[in-house]
Each structure stands twice: as structure tokens, then as C-alpha cells.
mmCIF file of the protein (N, C-alpha, C, O) and its ligand, coordinates in Angstrom:
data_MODEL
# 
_entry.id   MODEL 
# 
loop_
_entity.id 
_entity.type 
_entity.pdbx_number_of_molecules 
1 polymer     1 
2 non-polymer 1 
# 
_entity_poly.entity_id                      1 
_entity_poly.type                           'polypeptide(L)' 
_entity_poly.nstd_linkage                   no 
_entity_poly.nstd_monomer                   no 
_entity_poly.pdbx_seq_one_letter_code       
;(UNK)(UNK)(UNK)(UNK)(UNK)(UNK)(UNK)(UNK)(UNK)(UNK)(UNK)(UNK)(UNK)(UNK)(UNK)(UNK)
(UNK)(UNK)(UNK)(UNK)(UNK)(UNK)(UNK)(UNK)(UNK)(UNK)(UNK)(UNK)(UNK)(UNK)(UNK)(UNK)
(UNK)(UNK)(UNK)(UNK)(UNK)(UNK)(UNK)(UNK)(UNK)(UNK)(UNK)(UNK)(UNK)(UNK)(UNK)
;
_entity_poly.pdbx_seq_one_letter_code_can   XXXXXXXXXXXXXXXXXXXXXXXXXXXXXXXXXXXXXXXXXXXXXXX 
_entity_poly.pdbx_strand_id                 A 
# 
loop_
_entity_poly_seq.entity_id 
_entity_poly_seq.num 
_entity_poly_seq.mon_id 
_entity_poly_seq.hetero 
1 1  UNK n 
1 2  UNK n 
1 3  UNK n 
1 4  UNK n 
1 5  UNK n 
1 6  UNK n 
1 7  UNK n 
1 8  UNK n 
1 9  UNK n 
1 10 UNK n 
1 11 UNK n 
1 12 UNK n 
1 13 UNK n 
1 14 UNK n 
1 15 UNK n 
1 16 UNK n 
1 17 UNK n 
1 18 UNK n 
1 19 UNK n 
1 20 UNK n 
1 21 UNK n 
1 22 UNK n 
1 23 UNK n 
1 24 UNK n 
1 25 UNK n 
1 26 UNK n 
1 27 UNK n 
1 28 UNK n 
1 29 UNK n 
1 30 UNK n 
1 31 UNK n 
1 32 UNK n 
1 33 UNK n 
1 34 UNK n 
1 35 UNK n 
1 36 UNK n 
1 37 UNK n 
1 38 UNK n 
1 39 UNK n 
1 40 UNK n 
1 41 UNK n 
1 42 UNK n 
1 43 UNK n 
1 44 UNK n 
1 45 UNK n 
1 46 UNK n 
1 47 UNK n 
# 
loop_
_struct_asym.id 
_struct_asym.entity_id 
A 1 
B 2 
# 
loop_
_chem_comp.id 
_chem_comp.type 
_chem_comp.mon_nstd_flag 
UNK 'L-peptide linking' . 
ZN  non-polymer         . 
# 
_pdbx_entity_nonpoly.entity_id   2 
_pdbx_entity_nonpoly.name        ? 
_pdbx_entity_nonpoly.comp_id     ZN 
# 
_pdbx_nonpoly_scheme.asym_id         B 
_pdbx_nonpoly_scheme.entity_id       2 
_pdbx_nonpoly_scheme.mon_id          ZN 
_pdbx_nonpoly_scheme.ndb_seq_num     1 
_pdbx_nonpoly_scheme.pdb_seq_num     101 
_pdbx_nonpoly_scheme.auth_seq_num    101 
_pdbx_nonpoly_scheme.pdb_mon_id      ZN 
_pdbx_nonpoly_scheme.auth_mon_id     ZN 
_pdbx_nonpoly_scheme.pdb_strand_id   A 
_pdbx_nonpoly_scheme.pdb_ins_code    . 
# 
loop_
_atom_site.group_PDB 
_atom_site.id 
_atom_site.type_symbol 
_atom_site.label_atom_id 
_atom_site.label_alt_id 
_atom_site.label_comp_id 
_atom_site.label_asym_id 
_atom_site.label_entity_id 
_atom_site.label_seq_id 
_atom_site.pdbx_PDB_ins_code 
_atom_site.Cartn_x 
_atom_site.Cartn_y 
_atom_site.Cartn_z 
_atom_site.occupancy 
_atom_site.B_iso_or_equiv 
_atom_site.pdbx_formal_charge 
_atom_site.auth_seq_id 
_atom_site.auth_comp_id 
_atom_site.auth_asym_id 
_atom_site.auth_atom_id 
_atom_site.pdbx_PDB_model_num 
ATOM   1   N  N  . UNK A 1 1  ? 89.018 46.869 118.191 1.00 0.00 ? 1   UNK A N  1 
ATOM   2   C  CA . UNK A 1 1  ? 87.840 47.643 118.585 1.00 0.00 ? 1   UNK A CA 1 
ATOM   3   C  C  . UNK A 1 1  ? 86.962 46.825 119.530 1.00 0.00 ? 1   UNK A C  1 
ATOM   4   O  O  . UNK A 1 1  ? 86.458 45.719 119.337 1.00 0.00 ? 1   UNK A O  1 
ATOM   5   N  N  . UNK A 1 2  ? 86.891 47.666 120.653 1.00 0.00 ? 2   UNK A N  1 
ATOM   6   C  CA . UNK A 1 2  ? 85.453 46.575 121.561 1.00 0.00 ? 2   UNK A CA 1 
ATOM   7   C  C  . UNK A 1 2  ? 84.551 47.808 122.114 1.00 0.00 ? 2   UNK A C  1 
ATOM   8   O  O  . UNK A 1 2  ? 84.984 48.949 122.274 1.00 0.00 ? 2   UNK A O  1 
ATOM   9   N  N  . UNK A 1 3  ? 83.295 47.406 122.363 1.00 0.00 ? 3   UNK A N  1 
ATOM   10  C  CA . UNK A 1 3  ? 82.373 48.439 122.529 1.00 0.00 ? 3   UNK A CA 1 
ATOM   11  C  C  . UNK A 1 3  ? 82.501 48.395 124.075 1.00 0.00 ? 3   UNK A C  1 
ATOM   12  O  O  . UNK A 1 3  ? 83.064 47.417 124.568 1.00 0.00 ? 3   UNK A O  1 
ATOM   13  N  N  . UNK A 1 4  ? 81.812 49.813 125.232 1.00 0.00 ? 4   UNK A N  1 
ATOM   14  C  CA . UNK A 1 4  ? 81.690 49.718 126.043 1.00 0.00 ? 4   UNK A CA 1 
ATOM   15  C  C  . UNK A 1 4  ? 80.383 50.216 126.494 1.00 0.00 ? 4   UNK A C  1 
ATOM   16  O  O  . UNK A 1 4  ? 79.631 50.695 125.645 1.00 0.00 ? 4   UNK A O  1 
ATOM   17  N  N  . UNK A 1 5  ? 79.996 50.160 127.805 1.00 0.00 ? 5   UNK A N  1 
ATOM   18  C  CA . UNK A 1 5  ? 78.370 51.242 127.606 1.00 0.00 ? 5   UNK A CA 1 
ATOM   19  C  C  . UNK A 1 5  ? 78.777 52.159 128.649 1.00 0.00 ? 5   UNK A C  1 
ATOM   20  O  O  . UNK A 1 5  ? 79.267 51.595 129.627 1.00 0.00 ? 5   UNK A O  1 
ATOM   21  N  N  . UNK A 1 6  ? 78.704 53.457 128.708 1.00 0.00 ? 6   UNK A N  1 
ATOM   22  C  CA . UNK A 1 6  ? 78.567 54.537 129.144 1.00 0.00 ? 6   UNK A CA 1 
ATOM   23  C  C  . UNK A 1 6  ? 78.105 54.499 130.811 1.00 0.00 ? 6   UNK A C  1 
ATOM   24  O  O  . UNK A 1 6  ? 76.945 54.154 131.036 1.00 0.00 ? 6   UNK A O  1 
ATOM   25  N  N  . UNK A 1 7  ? 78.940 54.827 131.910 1.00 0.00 ? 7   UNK A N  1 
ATOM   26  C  CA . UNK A 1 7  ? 78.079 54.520 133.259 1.00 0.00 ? 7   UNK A CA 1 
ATOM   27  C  C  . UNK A 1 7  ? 77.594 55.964 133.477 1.00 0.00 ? 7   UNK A C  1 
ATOM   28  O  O  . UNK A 1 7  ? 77.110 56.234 134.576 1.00 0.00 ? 7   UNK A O  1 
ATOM   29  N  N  . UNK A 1 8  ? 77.668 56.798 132.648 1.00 0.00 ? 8   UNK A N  1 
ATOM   30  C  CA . UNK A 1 8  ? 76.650 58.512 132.717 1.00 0.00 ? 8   UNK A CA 1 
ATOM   31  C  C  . UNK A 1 8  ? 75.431 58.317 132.135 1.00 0.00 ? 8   UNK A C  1 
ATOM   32  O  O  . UNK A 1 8  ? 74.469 58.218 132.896 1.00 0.00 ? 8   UNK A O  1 
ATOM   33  N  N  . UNK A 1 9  ? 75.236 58.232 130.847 1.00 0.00 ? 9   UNK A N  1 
ATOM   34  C  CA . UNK A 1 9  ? 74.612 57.843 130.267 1.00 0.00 ? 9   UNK A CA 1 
ATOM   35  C  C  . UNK A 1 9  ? 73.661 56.688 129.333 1.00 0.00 ? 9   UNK A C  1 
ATOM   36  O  O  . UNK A 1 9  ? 72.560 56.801 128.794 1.00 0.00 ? 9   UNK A O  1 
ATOM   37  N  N  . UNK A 1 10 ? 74.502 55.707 129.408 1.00 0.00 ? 10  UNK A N  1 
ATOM   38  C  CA . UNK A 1 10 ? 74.399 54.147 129.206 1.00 0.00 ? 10  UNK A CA 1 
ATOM   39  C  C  . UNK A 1 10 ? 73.886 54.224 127.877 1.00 0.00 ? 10  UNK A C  1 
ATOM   40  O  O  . UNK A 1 10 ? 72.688 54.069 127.643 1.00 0.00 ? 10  UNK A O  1 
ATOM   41  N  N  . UNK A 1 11 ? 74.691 54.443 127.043 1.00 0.00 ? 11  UNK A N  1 
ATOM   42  C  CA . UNK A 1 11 ? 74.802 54.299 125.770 1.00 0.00 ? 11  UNK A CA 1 
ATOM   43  C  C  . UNK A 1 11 ? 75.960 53.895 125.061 1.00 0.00 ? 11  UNK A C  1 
ATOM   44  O  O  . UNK A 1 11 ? 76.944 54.634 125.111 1.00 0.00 ? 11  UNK A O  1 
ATOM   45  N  N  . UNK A 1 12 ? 76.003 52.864 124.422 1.00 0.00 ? 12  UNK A N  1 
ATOM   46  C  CA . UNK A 1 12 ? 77.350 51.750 124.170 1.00 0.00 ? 12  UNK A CA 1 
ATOM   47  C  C  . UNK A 1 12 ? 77.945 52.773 122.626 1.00 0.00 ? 12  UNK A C  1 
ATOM   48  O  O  . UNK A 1 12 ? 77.325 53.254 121.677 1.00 0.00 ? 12  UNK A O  1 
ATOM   49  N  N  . UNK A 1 13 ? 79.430 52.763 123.012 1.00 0.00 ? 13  UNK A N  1 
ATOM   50  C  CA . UNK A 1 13 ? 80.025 53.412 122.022 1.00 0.00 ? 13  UNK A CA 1 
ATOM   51  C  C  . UNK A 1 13 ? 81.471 52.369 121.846 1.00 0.00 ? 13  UNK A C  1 
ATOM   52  O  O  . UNK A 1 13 ? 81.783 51.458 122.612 1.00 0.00 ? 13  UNK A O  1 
ATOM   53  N  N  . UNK A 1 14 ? 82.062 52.720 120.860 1.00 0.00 ? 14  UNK A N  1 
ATOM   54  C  CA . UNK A 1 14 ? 83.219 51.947 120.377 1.00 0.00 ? 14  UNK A CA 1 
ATOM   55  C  C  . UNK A 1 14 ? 84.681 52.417 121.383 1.00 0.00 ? 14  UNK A C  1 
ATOM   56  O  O  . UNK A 1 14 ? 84.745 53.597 121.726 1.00 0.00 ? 14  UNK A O  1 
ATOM   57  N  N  . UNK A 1 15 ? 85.477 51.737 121.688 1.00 0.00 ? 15  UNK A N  1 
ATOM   58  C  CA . UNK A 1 15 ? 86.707 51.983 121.943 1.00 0.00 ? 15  UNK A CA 1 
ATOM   59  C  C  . UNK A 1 15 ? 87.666 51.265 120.952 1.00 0.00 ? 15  UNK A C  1 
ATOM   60  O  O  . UNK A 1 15 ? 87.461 50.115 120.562 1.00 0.00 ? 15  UNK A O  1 
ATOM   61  N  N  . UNK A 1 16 ? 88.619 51.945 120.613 1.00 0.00 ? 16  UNK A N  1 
ATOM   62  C  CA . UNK A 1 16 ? 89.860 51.588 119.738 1.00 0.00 ? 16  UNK A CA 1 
ATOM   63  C  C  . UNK A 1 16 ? 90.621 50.693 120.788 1.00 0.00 ? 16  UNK A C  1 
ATOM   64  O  O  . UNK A 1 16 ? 90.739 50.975 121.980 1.00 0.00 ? 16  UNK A O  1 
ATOM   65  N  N  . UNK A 1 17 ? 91.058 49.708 120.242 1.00 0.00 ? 17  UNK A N  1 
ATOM   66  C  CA . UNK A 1 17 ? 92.239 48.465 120.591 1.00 0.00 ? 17  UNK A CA 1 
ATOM   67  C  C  . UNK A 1 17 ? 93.195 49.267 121.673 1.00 0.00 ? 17  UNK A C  1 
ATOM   68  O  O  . UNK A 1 17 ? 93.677 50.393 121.549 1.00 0.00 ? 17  UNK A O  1 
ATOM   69  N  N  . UNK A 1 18 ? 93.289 48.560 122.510 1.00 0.00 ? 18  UNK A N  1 
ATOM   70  C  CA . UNK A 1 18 ? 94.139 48.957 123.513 1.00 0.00 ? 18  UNK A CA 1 
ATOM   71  C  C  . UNK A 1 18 ? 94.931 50.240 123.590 1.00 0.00 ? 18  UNK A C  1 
ATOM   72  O  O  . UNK A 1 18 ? 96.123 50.545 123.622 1.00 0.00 ? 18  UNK A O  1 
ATOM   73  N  N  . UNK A 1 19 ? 93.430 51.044 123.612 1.00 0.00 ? 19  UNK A N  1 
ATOM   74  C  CA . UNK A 1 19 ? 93.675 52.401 124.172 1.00 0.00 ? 19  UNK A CA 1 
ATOM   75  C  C  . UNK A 1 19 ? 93.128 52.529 125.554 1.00 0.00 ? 19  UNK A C  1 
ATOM   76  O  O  . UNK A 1 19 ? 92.135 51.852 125.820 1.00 0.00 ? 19  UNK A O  1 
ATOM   77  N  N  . UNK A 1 20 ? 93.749 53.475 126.672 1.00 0.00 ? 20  UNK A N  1 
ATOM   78  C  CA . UNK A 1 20 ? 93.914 53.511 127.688 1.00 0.00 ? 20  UNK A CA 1 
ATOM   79  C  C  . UNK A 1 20 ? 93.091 54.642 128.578 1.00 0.00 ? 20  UNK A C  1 
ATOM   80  O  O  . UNK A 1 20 ? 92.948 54.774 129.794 1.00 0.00 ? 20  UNK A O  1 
ATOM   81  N  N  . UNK A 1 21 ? 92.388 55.753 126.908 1.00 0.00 ? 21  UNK A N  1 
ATOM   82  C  CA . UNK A 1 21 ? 91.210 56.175 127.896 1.00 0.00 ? 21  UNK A CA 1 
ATOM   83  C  C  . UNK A 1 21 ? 90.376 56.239 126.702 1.00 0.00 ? 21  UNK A C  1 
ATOM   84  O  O  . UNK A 1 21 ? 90.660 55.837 125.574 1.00 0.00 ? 21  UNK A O  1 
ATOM   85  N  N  . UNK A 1 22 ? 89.126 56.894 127.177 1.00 0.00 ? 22  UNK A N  1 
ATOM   86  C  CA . UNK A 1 22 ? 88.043 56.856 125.846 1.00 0.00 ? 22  UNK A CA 1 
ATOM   87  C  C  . UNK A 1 22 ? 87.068 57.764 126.207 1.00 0.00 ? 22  UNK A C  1 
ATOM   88  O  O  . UNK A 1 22 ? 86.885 57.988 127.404 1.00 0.00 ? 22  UNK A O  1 
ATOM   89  N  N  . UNK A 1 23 ? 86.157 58.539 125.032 1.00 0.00 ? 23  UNK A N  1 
ATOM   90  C  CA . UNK A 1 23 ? 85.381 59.675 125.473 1.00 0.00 ? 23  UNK A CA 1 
ATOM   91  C  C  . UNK A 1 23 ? 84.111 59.329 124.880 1.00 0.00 ? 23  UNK A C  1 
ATOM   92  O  O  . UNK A 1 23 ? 83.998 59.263 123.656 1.00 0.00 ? 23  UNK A O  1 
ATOM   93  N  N  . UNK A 1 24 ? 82.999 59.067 125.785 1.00 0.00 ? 24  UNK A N  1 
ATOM   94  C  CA . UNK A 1 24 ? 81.774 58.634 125.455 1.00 0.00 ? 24  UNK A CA 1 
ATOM   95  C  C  . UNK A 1 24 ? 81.255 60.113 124.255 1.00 0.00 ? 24  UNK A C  1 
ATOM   96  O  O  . UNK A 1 24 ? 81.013 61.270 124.599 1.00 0.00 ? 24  UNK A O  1 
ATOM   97  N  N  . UNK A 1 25 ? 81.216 59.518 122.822 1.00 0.00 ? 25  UNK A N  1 
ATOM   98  C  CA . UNK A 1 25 ? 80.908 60.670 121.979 1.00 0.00 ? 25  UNK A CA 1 
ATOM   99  C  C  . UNK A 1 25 ? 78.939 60.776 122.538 1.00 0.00 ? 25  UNK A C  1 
ATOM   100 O  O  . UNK A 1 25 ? 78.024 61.273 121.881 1.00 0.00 ? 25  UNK A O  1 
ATOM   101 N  N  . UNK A 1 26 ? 78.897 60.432 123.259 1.00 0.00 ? 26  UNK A N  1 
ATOM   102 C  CA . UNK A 1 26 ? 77.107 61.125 123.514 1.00 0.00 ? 26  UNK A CA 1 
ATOM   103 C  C  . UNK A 1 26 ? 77.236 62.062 124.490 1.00 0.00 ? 26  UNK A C  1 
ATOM   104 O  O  . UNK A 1 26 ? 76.530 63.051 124.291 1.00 0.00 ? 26  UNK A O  1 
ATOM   105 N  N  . UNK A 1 27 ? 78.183 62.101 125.908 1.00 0.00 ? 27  UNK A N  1 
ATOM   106 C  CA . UNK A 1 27 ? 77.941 62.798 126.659 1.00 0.00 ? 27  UNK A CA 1 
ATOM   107 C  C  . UNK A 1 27 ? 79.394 63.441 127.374 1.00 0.00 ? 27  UNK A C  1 
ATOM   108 O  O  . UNK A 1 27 ? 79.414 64.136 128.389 1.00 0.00 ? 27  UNK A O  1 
ATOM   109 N  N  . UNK A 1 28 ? 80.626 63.003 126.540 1.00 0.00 ? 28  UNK A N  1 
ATOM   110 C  CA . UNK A 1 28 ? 81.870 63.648 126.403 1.00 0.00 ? 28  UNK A CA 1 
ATOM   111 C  C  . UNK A 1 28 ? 82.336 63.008 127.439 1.00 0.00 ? 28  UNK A C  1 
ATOM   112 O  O  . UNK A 1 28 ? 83.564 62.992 127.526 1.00 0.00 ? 28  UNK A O  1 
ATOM   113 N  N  . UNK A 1 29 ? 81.648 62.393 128.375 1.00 0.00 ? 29  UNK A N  1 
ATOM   114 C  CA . UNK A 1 29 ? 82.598 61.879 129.712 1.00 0.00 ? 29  UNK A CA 1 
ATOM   115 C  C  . UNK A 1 29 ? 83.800 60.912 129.620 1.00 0.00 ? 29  UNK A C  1 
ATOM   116 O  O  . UNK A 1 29 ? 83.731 60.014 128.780 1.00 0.00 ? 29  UNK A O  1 
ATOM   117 N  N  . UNK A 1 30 ? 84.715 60.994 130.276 1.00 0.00 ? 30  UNK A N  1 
ATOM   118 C  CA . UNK A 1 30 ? 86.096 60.577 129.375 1.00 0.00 ? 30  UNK A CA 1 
ATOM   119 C  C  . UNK A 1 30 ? 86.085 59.583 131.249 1.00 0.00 ? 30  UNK A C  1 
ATOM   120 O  O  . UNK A 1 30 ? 85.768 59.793 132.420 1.00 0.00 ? 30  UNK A O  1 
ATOM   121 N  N  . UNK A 1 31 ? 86.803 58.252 130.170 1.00 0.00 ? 31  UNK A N  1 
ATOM   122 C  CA . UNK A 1 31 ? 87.230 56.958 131.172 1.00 0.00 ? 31  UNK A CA 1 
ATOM   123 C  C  . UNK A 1 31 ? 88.381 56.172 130.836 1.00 0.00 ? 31  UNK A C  1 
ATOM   124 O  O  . UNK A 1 31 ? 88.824 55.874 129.727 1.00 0.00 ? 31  UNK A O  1 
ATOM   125 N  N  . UNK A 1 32 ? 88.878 55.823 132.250 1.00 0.00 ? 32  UNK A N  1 
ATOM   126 C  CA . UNK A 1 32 ? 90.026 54.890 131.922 1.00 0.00 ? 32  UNK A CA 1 
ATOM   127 C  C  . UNK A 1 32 ? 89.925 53.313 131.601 1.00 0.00 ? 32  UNK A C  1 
ATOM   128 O  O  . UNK A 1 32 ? 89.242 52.579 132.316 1.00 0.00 ? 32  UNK A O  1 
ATOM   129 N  N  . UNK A 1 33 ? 90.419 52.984 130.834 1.00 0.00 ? 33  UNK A N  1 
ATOM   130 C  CA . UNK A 1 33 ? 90.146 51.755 130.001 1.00 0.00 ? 33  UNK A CA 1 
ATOM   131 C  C  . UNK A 1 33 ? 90.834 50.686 129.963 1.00 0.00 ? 33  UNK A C  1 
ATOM   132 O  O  . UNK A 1 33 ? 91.932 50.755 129.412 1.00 0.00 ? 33  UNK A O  1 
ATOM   133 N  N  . UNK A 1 34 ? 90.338 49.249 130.599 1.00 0.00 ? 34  UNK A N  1 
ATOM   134 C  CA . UNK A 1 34 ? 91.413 48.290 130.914 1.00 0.00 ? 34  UNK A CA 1 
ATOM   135 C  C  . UNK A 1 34 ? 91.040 47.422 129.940 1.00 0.00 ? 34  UNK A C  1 
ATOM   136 O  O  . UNK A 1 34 ? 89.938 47.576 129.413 1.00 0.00 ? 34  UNK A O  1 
ATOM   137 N  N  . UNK A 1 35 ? 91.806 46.476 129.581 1.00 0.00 ? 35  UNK A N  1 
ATOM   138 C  CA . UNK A 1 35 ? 91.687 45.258 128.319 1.00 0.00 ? 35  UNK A CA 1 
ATOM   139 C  C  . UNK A 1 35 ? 92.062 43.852 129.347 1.00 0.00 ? 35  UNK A C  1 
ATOM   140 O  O  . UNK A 1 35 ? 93.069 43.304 129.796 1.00 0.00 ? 35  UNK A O  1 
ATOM   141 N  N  . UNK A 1 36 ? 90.363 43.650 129.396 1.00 0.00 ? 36  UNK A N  1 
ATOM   142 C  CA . UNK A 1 36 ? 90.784 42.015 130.774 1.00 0.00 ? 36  UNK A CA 1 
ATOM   143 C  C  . UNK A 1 36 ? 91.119 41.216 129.784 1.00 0.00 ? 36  UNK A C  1 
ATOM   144 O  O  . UNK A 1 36 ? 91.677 40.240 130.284 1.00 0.00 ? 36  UNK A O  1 
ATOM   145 N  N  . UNK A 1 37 ? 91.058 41.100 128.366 1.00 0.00 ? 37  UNK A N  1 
ATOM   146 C  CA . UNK A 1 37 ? 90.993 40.429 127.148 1.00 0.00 ? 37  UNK A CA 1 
ATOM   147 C  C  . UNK A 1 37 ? 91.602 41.114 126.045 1.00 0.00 ? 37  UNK A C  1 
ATOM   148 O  O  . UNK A 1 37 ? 91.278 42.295 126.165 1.00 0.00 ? 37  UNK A O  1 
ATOM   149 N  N  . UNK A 1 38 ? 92.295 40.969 125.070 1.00 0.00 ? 38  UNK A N  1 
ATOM   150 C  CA . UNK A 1 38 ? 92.706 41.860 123.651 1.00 0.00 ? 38  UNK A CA 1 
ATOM   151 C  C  . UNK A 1 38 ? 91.273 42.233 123.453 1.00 0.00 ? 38  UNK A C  1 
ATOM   152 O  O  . UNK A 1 38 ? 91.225 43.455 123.312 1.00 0.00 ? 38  UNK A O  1 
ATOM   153 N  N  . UNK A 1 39 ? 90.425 41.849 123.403 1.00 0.00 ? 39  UNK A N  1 
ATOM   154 C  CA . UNK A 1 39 ? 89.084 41.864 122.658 1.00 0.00 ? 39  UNK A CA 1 
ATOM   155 C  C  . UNK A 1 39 ? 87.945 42.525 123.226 1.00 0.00 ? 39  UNK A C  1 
ATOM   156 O  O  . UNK A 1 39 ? 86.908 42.886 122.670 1.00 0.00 ? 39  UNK A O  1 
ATOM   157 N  N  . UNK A 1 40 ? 88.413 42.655 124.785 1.00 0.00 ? 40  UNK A N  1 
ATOM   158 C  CA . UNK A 1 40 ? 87.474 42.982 125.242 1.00 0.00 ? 40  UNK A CA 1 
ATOM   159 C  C  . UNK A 1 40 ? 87.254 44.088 126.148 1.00 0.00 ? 40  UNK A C  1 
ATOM   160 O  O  . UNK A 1 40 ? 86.995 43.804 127.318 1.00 0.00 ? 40  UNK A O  1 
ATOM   161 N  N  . UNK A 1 41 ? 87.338 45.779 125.666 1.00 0.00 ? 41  UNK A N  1 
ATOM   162 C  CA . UNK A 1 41 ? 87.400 46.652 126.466 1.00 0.00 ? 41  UNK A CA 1 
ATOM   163 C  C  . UNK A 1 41 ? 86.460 46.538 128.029 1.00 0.00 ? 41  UNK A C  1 
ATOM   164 O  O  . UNK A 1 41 ? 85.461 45.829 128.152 1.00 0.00 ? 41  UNK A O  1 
ATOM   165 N  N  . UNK A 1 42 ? 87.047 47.401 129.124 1.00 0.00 ? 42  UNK A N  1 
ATOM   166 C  CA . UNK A 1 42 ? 85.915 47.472 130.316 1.00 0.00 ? 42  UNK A CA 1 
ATOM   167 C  C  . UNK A 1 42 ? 86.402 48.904 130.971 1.00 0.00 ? 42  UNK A C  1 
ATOM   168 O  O  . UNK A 1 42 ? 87.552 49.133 131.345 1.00 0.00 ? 42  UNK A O  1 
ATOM   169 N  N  . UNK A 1 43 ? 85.469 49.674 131.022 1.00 0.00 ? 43  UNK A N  1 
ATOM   170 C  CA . UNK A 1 43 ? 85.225 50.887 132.094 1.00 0.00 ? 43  UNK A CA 1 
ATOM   171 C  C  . UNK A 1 43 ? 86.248 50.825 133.337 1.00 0.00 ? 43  UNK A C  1 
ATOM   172 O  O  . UNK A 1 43 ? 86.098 49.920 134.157 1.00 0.00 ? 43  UNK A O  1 
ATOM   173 N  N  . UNK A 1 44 ? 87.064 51.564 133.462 1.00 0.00 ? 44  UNK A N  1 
ATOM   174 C  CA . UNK A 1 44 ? 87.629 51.434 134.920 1.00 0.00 ? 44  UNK A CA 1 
ATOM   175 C  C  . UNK A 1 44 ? 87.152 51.985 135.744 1.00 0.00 ? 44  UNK A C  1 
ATOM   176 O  O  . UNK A 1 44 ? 86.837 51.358 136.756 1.00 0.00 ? 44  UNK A O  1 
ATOM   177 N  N  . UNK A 1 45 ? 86.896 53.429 135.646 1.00 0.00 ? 45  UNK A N  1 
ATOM   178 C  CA . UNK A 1 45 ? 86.486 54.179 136.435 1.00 0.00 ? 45  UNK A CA 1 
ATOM   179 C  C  . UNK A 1 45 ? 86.524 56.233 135.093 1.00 0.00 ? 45  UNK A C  1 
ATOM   180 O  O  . UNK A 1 45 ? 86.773 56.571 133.936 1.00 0.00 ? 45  UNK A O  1 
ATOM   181 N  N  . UNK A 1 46 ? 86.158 56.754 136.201 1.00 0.00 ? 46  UNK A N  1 
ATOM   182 C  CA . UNK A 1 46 ? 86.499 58.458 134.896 1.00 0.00 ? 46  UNK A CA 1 
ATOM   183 C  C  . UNK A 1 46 ? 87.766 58.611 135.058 1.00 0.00 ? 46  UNK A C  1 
ATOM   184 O  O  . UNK A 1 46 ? 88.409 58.107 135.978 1.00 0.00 ? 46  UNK A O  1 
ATOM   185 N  N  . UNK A 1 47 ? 88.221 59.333 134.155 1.00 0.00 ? 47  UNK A N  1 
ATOM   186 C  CA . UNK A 1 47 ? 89.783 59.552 133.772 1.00 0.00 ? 47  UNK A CA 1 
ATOM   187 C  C  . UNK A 1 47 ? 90.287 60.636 134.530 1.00 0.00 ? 47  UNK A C  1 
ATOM   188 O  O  . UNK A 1 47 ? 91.461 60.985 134.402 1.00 0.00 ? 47  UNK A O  1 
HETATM 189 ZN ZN . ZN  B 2 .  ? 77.926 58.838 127.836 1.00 0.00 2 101 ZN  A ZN 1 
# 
């Protein structure tokens, strides 16, 4: 699990372990998800 923050809304929500997209539960916007680290999710861009 690593948290990310939201670039719609900027509110940090959880992503599950090397999953590859993720849906900000505040504002539904869905992103693709890179792991520069096991540990450490980052925003790619929207899905
Ligand atoms: Zn959001």
C-alpha cells in the first residue's frame, strides 16, 4: 500500500501494491500508476 495525492482534487488516498491504475475515492478520477519504488506509488498521468 502507498498513498498518492489526487492532481483534481488534492486529496491523498491509498493505492494497493503494484496496481497499475487507481480511482481517487473523493472525486472518482481514475490514474495510471507507476511504482519508482515497491513502496512507493506515483501518479502518471489519467487513465
Ligand atoms: Zn480526487
Amino acid at each position: 500500500m502507498s498513498e498518492v495525492r489526487c492532481l483534481n482534487c488534492l486529496k491523498r488516498f491509498e493505492v494497493q501494491s503494484n496496481a497499475k491504475e487507481a480511482t481517487c475515492p473523493n472525486c472518482k478520477t481514475k490514474y495510471r500508476i507507476s511504482w519508482p519504488t515497491p513502496t512507493q506509488a506515483k501518479i502518471r498521468g489519467p487513465a
